[in-house]
C-alpha positions, 0 to 999 in steps of 0.5 A: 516568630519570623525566625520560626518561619525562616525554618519552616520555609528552608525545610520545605524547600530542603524537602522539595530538592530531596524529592529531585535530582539537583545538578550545581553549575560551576558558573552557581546555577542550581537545577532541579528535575530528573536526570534522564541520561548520563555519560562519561562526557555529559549529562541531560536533566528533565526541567519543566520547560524540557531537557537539558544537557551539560557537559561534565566539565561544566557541571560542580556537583551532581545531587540524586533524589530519593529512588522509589522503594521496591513495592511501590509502583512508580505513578505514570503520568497519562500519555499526553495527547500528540499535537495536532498537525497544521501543515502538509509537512507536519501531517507527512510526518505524523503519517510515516510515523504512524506508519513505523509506530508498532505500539498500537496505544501510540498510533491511537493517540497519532490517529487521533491528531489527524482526525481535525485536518482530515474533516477540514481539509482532506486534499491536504491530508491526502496529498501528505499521503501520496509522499509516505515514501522516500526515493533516492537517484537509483542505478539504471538498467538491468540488475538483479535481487532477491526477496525474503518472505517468510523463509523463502527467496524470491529472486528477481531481474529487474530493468530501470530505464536509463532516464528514471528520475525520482521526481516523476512517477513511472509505470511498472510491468510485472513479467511472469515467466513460463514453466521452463524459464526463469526472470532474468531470461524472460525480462529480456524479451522486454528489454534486450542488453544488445551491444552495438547500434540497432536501427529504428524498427530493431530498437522498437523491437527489442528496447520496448521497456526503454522506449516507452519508459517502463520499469520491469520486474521478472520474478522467478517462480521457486520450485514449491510453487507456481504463478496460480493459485494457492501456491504462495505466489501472490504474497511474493509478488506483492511484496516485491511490488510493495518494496520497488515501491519503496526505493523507485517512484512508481505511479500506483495507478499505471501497475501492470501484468503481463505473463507467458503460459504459467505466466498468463495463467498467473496473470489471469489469477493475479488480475481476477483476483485483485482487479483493484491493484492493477492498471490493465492485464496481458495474458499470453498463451494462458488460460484463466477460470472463466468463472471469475472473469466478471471481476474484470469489469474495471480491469482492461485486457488484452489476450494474445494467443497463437492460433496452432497452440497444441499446450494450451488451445487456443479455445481458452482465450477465444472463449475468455473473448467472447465472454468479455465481448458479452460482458461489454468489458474493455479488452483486446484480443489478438490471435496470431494466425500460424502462432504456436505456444510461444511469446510473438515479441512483435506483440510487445508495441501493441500490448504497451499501446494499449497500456499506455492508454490505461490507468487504474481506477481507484474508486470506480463508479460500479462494481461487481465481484465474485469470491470464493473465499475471504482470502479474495473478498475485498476489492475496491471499495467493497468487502465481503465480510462473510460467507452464508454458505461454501461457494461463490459469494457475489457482490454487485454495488454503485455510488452516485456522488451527486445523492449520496446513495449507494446501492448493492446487491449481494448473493450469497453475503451474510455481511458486508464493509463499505470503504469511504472516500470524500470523492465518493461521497459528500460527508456533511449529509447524510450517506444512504446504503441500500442492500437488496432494495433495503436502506440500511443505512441513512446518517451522517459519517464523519472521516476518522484518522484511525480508519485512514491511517488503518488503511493505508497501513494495511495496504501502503497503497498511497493511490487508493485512500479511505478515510471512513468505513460502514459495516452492514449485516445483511440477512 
C-alpha cells in the first residue's frame, strides 16, 4: 500500500515538472517556472515570487516544458491591477508613465490607481504633476533649431539668458516677426549680440531679455503660411512652446506674445484665440478681428502703434482701445506721435514692465468667450461642445467656491463641458450648474484619475489641472 502511494506521488510531481520549465543548478537547486529569456551568457526563469537570472557557468542542465500545440489559444492571466501610489515620488512616476504609455488598456489600469491619492490628497498629486518634465543645465545665449510638424520645418532663433538655472521657473516671450523678416533677425530687437561694453541706458536698451530674465523664442513663418489664422501657424507655435518646455524650466503662467505687423496681427489671433494659454499679449503695429476681442477678459494687453502708420492705420488699435476702455478690460495702449510702421525698440522696458507684473490665471473666477468654430471652443474651463447653427457661439460662466454654484449663459450652444478643479469647487457637496437660469446639475462629483491624466496628457500644461469634467446638453 505505501509502495503504491510512493508511485502515485512521484507521477504527479513528475507530471507537474512536465507542465514547467526546470533549471538544475550545479550547487543541486532545482527551479521550476517559465523561462523568459535566454542568452549566450544567461538565462532568466519566472519563479512565483519573481524573476530569476543565472549565468551559464552556474547552470547543470536546462529542462523545457511541453509548447502549447497549434490550435490552442494559450490563456492570459486578466492584467493585474497597478499598485496604487503613497508618495509624491511614486505618484510623478505613475504620471510620466501614463504620460508615455500608447495602450489605452494600461493607462486605464495607471488611471485607476491614482484615483484614491486624488480624493485624498489632491495637493500632493498636484504638485507630483508640476515635476512630469525633466530639465538639465542648458547652453546659454543665442542658438538656433528647427521643428518637424507634420512634414514642415519650423526654423526658430532662440536667446536663454546667461543665469538660467534649471531649478527656477522662468518667463518666456514668443516674438513674431513681419512679412519681410525673419526669427533670428527679429529675436535680436530683444536681445542685441553686441560685443564691446555698453553703458547703463545702452544695456536697458539693447539687452531687455537679459536684464529682466526672459527666454525668447522668434520662430520664422514658412513660405505657405503666416502668423493668422487657418494658415497652420498655430500647431507650429504651440509645438515649439511645448518642447522648450520640455528641455528649459519655464513657468506656464508667465508665457507671453509679442509681435510686429504680421507679427501683431499673429499676435491678436493667438491671444483671442487661446487667452487661457497666455500670461499678457503686446501687439505692435498690428491689427486683430475686433469681434473676438471679449475673449480677452482675463488676458492683459498692451498695443503700441505709431501715429503716422500708412501700412496698418492706426485707427485698428485706437478702435481695439477704445473697445477694451469699454469692456473695462486690463490693457495698455501707447501711441507713438510721429511713429510710422516700425518696431519703437524703446517700447521694449515698457512693455516688459507691464508683463512683469502679470501672470496667467489658470481658473478665473469669470469668463466670457465667443467662438466660431470648435477648432476655438475650449478656453479655461469651459468648452463649447456644439454649435446650434453656423456663427459665433458665445458662452458667459462664473463660479463661487464658497456655494459651489455655477452658472453660465450660452447663445448659440447645443452643449456644453464644464472642467473641474478642487480650488473651484468643494468636491465633498454637492456642485450645482445653472445654464440660462435653469439647475442642470445638482450632485456630488468625485475626482477621477482618468479625467486627470486625460487631461494633462492632451494639454502637457502642468500649470492648469482638472480632475473632473461635467457634460451638459443645453436646449
Amino acid at each position: 500500500m505505501r509502495k503504491t502511494i510512493f508511485v502515485f506521488v512521484f507521477v504527479l510531481v513528475l507530471s507537474a515538472w512536465a507542465l514547467a520549465d526546470r533549471i538544475v543548478l550545479k550547487d543541486g537547486r532545482v527551479l521550476e517556472g517559465e523561462i523568459v529569456r535566454s542568452t549566450e551568457s544567461s538565462v532568466t526563469i519566472k519563479l512565483k515570487l519573481g524573476e530569476a537570472t543565472f549565468k551559464r557557468e552556474q547552470i547543470e542542465s536546462i529542462e523545457y516544458g511541453p509548447v502549447a500545440q497549434p490550435g490552442e489559444p494559450e490563456e492570459k492571466p486578466p492584467p493585474r491591477p497597478h499598485p496604487r501610489p503613497r508618495t509624491q515620488k511614486e505618484a510623478l512616476i505613475l504620471i510620466r508613465q501614463y504620460l508615455r504609455e500608447e495602450d489605452e488598456s494600461a493607462r486605464t489600469r495607471l488611471a485607476e490607481a491614482l484615483t484614491p491619492m486624488l480624493e485624498s490628497n489632491p495637493e500632493l498629486v498636484e504638485r507630483a504633476a508640476a515635476q512630469f518634465r525633466k530639465y538639465s543645465k542648458r547652453r546659454s545665449g543665442h542658438s538656433q533649431g528647427a521643428l518637424m510638424v507634420g512634414n514642415v520645418r519650423t526654423r526658430y532663433a532662440l536667446y536663454i539668458p546667461p543665469k538660467y538655472n534649471p531649478k527656477k521657473a522662468w518667463p518666456l516671450l514668443v516674438a513674431l516677426h513681419g512679412a519681410s523678416g525673419n526669427g533670428p533677425a527679429y529675436i535680436r530687437l530683444w536681445h542685441v549680440p553686441v560685443k564691446g561694453k555698453l553703458d547703463k541706458q545702452q544695456h536697458l536698451k539693447y539687452q531687455q531679455a537679459e536684464v529682466r530674465g526672459y527666454i525668447v523664442v522668434a520662430p520664422s513663418a514658412h513660405g505657405e503660411w503666416q502668423w493668422g489664422p487657418g494658415k497652420g501657424a498655430e500647431k507650429h507655435i504651440f509645438a515649439l512652446i511645448d518642447r522648450l518646455r520640455d528641455v528649459y524650466h519655464i513657468d506656464p503662467n508667465r508665457i507671453y506674445v509679442q509681435g510686429l505687423s504680421m507679427g501683431a496681427h499673429g499676435t491678436w489671433h493667438l491671444g483671442l484665440h487661446f487667452a487661457d494659454r497666455f500670461a499678457a499679449i503686446e501687439p505692435r503695429a498690428g491689427a486683430g478681428n475686433l469681434r473676438f476681442l471679449p475673449n480677452a477678459r482675463n488676458l492683459p494687453v498692451y498695443i503700441t502703434h505709431g501715429a503716422k502708420d500708412e501700412t496698418v492705420p492706426v485707427k485698428h488699435a485706437r478702435d481695439a482701445a477704445e473697445k477694451l476702455k469699454e469692456l473695462d478690460y486690463d490693457h495698455h495702449y501707447s501711441e507713438i506721435p510721429e511713429g510710422g510702421h516700425q518696431f519703437f525698440i524703446d517700447e521694449n522696458p515698457k512693455v516688459l514692465d507691464f508683463f512683469d507684473k502679470r501672470k496667467r490665471v489658470p481658473y478665473p473666477r469669470d469668463i466670457l468667450w465667443v467662438a466660431d468654430s470648435q477648432r476655438y471652443a475650449r478656453a479655461y474651463w469651459l468648452e463649447i461642445g456644439k454649435f446650434k447653427a453656423p456663427g459665433l457661439a458665445k458662452v458667459e460662466g462664473s463660479y463661487d467656491p464658497k456655494t459651489n454654484v455655477i452658472e453660465i449663459k450660452t447663445e448659440n450652444t447645443a452643449g456644453l463641458s464644464v472642467y473641474l478643479n478642487r480650488k473651484m469647487v468643494d468636491f465633498t457637496k454637492p456642485v450645482i450648474v445653472k445654464v440660462n437660469g435653469q439647475e442642470k446639475h445638482n450632485a456630488l462629483v468625485k475626482p477621477s484619475g482618468a479625467t486627470f491624466l486625460e487631461i494633462l496628457r492632451a494639454t502637457r500644461d502642468e500649470g492648469r489641472l482638472f480632475s473632473a469634467r461635467i457634460s451638459i446638453k443645453v436646449k
